[in-house]
N, C-alpha and C positions, 0 to 999 in steps of 0.2 A: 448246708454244705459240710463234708467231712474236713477237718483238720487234723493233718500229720506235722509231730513236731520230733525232732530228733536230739536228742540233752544228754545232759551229763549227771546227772542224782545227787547232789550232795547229798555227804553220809560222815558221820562220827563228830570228831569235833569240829570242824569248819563247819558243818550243818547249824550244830546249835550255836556256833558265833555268829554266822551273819545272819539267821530266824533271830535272834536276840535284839542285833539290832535292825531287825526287820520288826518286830514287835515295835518297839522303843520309838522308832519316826514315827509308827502309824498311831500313838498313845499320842506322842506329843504334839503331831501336826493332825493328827485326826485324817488321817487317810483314807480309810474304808475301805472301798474295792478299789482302790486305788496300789493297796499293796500287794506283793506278789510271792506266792514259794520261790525263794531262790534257789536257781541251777543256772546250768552252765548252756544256753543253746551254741547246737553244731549245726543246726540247718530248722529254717520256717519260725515261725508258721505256712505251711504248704500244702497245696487238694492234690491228688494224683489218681486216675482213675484205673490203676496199674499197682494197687497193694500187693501182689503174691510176686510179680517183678520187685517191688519199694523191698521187701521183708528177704528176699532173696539174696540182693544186694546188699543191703543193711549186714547179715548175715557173716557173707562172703569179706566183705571189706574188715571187720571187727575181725573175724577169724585168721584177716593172710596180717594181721599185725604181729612183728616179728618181737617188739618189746612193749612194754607196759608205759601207753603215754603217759606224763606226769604235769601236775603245772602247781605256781606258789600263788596263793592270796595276797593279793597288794593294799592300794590305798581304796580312795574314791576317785568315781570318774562323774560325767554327767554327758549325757549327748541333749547340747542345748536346742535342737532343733523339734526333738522329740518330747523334751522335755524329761528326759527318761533320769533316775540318778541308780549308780550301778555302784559293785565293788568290782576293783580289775583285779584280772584273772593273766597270768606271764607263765603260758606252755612252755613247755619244752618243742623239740623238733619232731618228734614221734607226735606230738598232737597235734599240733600245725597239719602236717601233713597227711594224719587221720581225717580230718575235717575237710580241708580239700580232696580229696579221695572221694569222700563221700557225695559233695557236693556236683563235685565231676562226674559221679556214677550214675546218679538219680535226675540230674539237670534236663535230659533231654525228654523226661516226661514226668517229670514233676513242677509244679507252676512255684518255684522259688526265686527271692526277692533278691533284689542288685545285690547287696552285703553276702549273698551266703554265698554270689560268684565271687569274692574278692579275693582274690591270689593270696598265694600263704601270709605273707608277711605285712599284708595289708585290713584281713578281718580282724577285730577287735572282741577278742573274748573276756564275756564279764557273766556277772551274776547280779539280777536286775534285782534294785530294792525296793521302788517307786516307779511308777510308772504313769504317764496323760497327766499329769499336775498340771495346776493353773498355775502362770504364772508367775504370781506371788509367791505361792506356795514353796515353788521350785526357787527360788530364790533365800526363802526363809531355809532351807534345806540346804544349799551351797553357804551359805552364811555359816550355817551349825556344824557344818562339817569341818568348816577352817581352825575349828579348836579340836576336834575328836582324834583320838590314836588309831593308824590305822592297824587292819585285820592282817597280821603277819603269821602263814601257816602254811606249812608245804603239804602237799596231796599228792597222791593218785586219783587218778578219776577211776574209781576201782569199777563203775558199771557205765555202758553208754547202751540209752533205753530210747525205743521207738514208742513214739504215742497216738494213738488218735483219740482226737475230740476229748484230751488231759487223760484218758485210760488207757493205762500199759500195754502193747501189743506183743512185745518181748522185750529184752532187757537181756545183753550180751556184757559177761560177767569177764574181764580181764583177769582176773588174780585164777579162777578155776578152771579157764578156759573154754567156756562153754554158753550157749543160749540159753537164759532163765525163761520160764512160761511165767504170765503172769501173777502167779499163785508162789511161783519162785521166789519172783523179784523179792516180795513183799513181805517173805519170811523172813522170822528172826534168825535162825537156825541156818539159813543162807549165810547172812548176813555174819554171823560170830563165824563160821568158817573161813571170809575171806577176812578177818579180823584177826584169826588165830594163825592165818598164814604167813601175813603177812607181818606178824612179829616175829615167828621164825627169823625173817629175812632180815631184821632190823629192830633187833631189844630196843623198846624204851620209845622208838619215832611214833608210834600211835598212844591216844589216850584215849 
């Protein structure tokens, strides 16, 4: 079956802080496939037999956004039912309401899970570190975390990217204003543009 996931890309320095310690659990508890690239999901994992509707939508909602959603990196979290251990992620109101938007757009033919209907102020956006741990594991992990500093960095979510089956389908570039093709997204040369711009905007806030 096809899977479409809708995220957010970390990018610059909040990327290599929380892969860092995304590395670092999985050395020290021996994770394996257990650990995960961290990003940011906005909707699914999800099937939809309606991709040129999904990519149309996707499209339209990214583009009628009037400002640049933003959110800050916080501590840790852990969803114990799941077993899942996260770093939390505290949007702003333009992202809030990005994700809802979307969720509301794609919902009536898309097969997405109870949490991605959750009204604004009740989804909980994180960026997963670990994920299906046993037990123990998840435990020895909430333990080590009660001494660690947390990851304190403010962002843009400078791209929100459509996926299927983990490869890019497009990727809608907030800082240029425009839809990347996947060949886009992935460039470096992209990438230092929306870096070069947006220090324009703010000497000294990116590294």
């Amino acid at each position: 079956m096809t899977h479409y996931l809708i995220d957010i890309r970390l990018m610059g320095s909040v990327k290599h802080q929380i892969s860092s310690l995304s590395n670092q659990l999985s050395k020290k508890f021996k994770l394996g496939d257990k650990q995960v690239i961290p990003h940011i999901t906005l909707a699914g994992p999800f099937s939809t037999t309606n991709e040129d509707r999904l990519i149309k939508d996707f499209t339209r909602i990214c583009a009628d956004q009037k400002k640049i959603p933003k959110y800050e990196v916080g501590g840790f979290g852990f969803f114990d039912t799941t077993r899942v251990v996260f770093v939390t992620i505290n949007p702003d109101e333009n992202l809030k309401q990005f994700r809802s938007q979307l969720s509301r757009a794609i919902s009536p033919y898309c097969s997405l899970r109870n949490y991605d209907l959750d009204s604004v102020n009740e989804f909980r956006f994180h960026a997963t570190l670990a994920m299906k741990l046993d037990w123990l594991t998840f435990q020895r992990i909430r333990w080590y975390f009660r001494r660690q500093e947390p990851v304190i960095f403010r962002h843009h979510p400078i791209r929100a990217t459509l996926l299927r089956n983990s490869r890019i389908v497009c990727e809608y570039d907030f800082i240029q204003e425009r839809m990347l093709t996947p060949a886009q997204a992935r460039s470096r040369a992209t990438m230092m543009r929306d870096f070069d711009i947006l220090k324009t905007w703010d000497e000294g806030y990116w590294e």
